[in-house]
DSSP file (Angstrom, degrees, kcal/mol; ACC not computed):
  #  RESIDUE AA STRUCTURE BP1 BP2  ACC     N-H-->O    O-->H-N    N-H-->O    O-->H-N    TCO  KAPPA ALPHA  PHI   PSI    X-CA   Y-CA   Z-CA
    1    1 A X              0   0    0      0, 0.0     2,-0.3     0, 0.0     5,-0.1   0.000 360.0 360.0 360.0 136.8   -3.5  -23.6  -27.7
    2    2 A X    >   -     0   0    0      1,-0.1     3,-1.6     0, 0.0     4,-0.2  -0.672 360.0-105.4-119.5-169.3   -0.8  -24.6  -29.4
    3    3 A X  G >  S+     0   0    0     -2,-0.3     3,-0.6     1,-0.2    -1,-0.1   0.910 120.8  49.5 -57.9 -30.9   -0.4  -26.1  -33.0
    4    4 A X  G 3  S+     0   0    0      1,-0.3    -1,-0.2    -3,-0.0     0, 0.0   0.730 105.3  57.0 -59.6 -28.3    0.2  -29.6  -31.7
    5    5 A X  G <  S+     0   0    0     -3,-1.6     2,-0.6     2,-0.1    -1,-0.3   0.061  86.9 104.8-106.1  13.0   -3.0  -29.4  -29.3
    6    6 A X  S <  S-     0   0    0     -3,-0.6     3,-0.0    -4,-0.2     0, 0.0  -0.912  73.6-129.0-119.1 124.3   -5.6  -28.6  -32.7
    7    7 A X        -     0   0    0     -2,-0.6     2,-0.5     1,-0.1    -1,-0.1   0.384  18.7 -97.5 -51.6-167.3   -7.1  -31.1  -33.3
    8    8 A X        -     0   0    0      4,-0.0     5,-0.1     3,-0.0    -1,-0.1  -0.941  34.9-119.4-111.1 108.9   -7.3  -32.6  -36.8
    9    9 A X    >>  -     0   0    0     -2,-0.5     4,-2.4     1,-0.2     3,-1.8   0.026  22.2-117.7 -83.5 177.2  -10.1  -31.9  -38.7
   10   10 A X  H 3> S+     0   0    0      1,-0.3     4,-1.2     2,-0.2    -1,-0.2   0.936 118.1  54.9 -63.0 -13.5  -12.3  -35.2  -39.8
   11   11 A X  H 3> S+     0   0    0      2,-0.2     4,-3.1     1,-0.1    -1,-0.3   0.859 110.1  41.1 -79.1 -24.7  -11.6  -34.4  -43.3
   12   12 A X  H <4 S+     0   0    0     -3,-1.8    -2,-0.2     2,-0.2    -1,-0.1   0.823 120.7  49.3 -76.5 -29.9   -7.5  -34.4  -42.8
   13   13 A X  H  X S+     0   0    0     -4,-2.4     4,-1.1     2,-0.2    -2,-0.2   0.904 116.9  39.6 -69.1 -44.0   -8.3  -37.5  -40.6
   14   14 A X  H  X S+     0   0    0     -4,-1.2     4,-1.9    -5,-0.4    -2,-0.2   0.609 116.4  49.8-107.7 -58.5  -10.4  -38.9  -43.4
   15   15 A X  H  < S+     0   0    0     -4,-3.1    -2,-0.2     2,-0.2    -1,-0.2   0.450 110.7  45.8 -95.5   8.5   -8.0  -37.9  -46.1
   16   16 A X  H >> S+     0   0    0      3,-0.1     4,-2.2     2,-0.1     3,-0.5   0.842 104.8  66.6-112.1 -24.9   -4.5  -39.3  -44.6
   17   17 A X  H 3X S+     0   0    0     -4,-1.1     4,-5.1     1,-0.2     5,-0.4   0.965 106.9  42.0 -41.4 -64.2   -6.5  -42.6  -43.8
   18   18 A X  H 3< S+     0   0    0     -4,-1.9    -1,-0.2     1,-0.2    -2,-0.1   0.561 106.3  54.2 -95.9  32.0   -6.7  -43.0  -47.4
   19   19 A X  H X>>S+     0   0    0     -3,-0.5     4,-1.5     2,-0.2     3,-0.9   0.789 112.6  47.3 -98.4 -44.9   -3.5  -42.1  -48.7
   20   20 A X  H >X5S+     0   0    0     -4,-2.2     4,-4.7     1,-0.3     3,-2.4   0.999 111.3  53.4 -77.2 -41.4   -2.2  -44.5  -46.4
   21   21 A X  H 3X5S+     0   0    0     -4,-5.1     4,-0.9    -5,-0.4    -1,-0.3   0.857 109.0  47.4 -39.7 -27.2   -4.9  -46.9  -47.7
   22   22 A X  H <>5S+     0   0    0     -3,-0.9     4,-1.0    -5,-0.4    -1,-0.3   0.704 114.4  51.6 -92.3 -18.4   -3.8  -46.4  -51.4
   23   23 A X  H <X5S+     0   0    0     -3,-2.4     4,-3.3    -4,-1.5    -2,-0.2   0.902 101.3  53.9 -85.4 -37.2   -0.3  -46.9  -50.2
   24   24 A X  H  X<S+     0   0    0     -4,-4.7     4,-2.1    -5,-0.5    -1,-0.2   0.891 111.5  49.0 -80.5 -16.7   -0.8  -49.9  -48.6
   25   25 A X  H >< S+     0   0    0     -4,-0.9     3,-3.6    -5,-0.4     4,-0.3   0.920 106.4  56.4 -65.1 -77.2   -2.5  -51.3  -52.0
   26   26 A X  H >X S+     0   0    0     -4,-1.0     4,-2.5     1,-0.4     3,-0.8   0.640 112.0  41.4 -68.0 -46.9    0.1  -50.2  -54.0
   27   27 A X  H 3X S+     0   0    0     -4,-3.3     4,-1.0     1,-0.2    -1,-0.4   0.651 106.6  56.3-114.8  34.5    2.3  -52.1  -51.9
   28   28 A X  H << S+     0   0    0     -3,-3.6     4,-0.2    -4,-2.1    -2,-0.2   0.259 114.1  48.5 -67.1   1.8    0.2  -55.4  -51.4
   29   29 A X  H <> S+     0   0    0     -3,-0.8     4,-1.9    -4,-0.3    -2,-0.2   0.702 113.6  46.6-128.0 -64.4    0.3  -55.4  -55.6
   30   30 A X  H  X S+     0   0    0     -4,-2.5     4,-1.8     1,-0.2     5,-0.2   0.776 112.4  47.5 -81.8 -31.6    4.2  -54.7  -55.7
   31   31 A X  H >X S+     0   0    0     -4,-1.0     4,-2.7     2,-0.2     3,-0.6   0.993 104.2  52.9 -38.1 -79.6    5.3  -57.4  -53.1
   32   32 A X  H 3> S+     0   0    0      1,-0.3     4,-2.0    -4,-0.2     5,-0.4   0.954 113.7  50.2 -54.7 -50.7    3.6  -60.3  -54.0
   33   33 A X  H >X S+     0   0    0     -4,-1.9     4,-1.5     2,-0.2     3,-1.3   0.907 111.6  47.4 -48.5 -59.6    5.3  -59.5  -57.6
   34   34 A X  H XX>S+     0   0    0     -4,-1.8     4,-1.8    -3,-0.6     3,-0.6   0.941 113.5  46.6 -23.1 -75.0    8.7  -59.1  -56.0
   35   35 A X  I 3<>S+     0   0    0     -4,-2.7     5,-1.9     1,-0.2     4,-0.4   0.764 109.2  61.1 -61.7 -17.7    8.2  -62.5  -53.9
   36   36 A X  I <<5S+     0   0    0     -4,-2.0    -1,-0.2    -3,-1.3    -2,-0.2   0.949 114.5  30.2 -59.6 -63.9    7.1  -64.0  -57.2
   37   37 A X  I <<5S+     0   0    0     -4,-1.5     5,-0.5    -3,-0.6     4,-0.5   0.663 120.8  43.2 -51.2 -55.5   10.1  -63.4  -58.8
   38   38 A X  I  <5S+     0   0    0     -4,-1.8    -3,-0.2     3,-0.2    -2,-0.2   0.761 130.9  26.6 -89.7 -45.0   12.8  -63.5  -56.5
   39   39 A X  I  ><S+     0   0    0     -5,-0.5     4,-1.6    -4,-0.4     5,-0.2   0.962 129.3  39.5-106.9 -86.4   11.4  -66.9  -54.6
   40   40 A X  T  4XS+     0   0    0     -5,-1.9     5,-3.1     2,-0.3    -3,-0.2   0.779 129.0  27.9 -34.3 -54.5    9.2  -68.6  -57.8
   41   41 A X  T  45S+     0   0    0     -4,-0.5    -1,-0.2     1,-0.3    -3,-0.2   0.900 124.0  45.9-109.4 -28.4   11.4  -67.9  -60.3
   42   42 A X  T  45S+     0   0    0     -5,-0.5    -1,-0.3    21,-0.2    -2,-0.3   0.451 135.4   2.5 -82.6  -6.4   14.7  -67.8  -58.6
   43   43 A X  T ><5S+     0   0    0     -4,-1.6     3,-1.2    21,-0.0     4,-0.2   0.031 131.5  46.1-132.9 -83.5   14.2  -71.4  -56.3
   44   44 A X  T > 5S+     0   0    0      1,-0.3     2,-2.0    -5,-0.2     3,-0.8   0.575 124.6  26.2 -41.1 -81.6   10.9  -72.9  -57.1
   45   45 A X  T 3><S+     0   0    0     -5,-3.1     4,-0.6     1,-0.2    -1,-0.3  -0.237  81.6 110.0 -73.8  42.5   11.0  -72.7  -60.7
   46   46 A X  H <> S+     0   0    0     -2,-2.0     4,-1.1    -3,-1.2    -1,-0.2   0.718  77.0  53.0 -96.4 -16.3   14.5  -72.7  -61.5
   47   47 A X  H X4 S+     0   0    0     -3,-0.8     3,-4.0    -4,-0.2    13,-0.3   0.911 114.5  40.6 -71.6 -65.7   14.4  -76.4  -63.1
   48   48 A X  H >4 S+     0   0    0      1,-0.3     3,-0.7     2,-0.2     4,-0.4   0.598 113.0  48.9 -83.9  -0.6   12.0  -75.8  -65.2
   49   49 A X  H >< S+     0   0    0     -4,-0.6     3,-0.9     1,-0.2    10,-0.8   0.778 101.3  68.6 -72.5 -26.0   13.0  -72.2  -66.4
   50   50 A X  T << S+     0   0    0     -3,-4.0    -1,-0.2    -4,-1.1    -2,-0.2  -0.003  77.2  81.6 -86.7  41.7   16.5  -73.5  -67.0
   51   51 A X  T <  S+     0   0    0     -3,-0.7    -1,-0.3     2,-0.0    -2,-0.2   0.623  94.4  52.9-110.4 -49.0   14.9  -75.5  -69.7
   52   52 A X  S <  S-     0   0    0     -3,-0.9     7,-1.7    -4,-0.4     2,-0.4  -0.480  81.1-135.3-100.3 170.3   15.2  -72.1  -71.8
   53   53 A X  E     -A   58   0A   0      5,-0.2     2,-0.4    -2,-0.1     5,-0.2  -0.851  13.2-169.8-121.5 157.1   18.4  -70.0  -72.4
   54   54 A X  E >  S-A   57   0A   0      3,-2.2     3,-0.8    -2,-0.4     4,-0.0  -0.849  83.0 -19.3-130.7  93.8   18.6  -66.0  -72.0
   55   55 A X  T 3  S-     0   0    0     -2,-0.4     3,-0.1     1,-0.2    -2,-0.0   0.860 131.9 -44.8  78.9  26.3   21.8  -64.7  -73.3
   56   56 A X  T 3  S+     0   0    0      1,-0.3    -1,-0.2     0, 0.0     2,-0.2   0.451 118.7 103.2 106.0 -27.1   23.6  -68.0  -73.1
   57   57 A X  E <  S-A   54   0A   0     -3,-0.8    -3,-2.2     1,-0.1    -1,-0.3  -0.541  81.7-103.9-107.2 157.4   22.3  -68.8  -69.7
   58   58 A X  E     -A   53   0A   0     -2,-0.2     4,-0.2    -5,-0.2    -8,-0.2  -0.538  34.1-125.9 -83.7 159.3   19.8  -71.0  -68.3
   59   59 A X  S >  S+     0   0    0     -7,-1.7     3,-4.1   -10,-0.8     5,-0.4   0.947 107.4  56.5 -73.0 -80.6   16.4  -68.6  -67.2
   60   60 A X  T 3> S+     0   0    0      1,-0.3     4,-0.6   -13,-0.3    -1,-0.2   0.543 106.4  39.3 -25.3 -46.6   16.8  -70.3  -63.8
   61   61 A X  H 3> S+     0   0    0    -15,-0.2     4,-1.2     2,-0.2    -1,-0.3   0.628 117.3  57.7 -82.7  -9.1   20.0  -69.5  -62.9
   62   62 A X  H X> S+     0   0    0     -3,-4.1     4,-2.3    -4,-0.2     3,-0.8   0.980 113.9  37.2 -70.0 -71.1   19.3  -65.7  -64.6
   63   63 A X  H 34>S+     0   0    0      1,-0.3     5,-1.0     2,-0.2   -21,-0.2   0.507 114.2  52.1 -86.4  -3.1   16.6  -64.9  -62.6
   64   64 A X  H 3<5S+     0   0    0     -4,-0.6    -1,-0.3    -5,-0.4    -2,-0.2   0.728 129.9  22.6-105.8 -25.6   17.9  -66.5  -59.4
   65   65 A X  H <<5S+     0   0    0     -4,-1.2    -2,-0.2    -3,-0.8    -3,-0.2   0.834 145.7   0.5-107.3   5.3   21.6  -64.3  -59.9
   66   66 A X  T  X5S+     0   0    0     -4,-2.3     4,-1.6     3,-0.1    -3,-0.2   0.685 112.7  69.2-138.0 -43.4   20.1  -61.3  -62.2
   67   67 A X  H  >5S+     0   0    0     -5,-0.4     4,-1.3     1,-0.2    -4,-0.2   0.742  99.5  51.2 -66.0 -39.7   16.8  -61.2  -63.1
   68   68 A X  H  ><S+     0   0    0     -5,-1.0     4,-2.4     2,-0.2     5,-0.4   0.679 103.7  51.8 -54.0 -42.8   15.5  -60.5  -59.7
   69   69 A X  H  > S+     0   0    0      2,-0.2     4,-1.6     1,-0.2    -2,-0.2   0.893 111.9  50.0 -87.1 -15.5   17.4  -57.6  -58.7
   70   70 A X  H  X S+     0   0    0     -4,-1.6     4,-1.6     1,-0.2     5,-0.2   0.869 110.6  50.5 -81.5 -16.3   16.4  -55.8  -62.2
   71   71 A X  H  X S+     0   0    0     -4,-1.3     4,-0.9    -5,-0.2    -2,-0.2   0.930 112.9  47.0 -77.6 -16.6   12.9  -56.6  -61.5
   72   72 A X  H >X S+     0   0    0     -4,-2.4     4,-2.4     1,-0.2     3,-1.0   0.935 107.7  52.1 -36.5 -63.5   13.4  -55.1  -58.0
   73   73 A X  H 3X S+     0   0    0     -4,-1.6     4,-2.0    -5,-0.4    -1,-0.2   0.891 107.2  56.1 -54.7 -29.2   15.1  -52.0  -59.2
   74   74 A X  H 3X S+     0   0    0     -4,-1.6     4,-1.8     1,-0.2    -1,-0.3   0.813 106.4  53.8 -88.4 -15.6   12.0  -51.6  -61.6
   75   75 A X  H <X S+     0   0    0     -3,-1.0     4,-4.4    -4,-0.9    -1,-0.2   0.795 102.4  52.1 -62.3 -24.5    9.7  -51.8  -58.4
   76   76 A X  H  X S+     0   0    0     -4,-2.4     4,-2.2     1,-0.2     5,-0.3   0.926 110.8  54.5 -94.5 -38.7   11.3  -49.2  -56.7
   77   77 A X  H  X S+     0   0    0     -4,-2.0     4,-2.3    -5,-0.5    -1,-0.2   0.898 112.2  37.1 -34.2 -49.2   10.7  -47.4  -59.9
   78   78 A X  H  X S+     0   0    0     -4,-1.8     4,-1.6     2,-0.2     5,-0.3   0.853 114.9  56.3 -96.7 -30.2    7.2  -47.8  -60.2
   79   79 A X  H  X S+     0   0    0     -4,-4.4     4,-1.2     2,-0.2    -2,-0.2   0.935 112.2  49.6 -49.7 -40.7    6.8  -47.5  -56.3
   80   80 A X  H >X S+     0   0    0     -4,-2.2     4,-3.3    -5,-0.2     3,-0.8   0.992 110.0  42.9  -6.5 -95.6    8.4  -44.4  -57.0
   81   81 A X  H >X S+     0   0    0     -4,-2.3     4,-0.9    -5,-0.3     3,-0.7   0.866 117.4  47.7 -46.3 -51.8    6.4  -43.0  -59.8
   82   82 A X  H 3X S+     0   0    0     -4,-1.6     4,-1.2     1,-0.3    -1,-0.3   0.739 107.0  55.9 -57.8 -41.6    2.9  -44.1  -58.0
   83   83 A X  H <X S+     0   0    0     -4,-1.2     4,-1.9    -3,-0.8    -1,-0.3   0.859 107.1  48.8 -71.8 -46.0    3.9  -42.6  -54.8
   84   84 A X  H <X S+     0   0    0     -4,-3.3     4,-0.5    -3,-0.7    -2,-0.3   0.502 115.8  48.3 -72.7   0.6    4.6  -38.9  -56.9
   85   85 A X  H  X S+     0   0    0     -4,-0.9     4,-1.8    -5,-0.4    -2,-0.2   0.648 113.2  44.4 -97.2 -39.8    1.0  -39.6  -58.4
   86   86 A X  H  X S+     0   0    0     -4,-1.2     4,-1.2    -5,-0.3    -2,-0.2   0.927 112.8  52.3 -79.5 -31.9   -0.4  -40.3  -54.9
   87   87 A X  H ><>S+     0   0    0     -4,-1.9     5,-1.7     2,-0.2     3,-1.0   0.996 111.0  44.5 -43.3 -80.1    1.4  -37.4  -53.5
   88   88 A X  H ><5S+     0   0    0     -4,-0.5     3,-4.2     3,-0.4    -2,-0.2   0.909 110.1  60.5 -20.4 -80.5   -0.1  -34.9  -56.2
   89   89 A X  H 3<5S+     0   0    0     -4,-1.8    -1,-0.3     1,-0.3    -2,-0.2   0.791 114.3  31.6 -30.9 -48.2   -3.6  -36.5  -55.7
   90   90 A X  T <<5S-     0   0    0     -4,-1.2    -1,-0.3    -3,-1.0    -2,-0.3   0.167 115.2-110.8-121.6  30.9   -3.7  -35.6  -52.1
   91   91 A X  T < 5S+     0   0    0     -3,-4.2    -3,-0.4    -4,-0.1    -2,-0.2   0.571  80.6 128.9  90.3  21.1   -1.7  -32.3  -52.5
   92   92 A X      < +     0   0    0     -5,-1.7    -4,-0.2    -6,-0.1    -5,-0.1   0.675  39.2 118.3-126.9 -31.5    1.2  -33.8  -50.5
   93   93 A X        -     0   0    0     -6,-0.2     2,-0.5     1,-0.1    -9,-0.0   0.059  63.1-123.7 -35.7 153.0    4.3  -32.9  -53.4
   94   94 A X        -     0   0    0      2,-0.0     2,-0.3   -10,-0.0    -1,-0.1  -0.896  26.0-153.4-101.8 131.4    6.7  -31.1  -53.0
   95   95 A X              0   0    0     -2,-0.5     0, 0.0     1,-0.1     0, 0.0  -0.635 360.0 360.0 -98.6 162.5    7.1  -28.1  -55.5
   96   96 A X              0   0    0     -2,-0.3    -1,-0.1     0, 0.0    -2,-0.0   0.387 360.0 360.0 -85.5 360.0   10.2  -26.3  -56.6
């Protein structure tokens, strides 16, 4: 037998089912923010955000050329961090 042909036992089966489960929350939570942002506040709401100013600039036109890619960059941050927490949790890290 070789390692590829043992089976999996129901707890490894069990316990990668919900890692992927926690993943896939984590990003059904982080999307809908993302799309929020990028799509709501950068074309839907861009009249009435450019009602206020950020640095000189109307909000609309901020978030539609700026605002969006730092709230991106801060996703991939906190998908990031969450991901080394979810790791940890189900032993999965890698140590030095």
């Amino acid at each position: 037998m070789t390692v590829s042909d043992k089976p999996e036992s129901t707890l490894e089966v069990r316990d990668g089912r919900a890692y992927w489960h926690h993943n896939l929350i984590l990003i059904g939570t982080l999307l809908p923010i993302w799309f929020a942002v990028s799509f709501g506040c950068g074309i839907l709401l861009v009249d009435w955000l450019n009602q206020f100013r950020l640095g000189g600039y109307k909000l609309g036109f901020w978030f539609a050329q700026q605002g969006a890619i730092y709230v991106f960059v801060l996703l991939i941050f906190i998908y990031t961090w969450r991901m080394a927490v979810l790791d940890r949790k189900f032993g999965l890290d890698e140590e030095d």
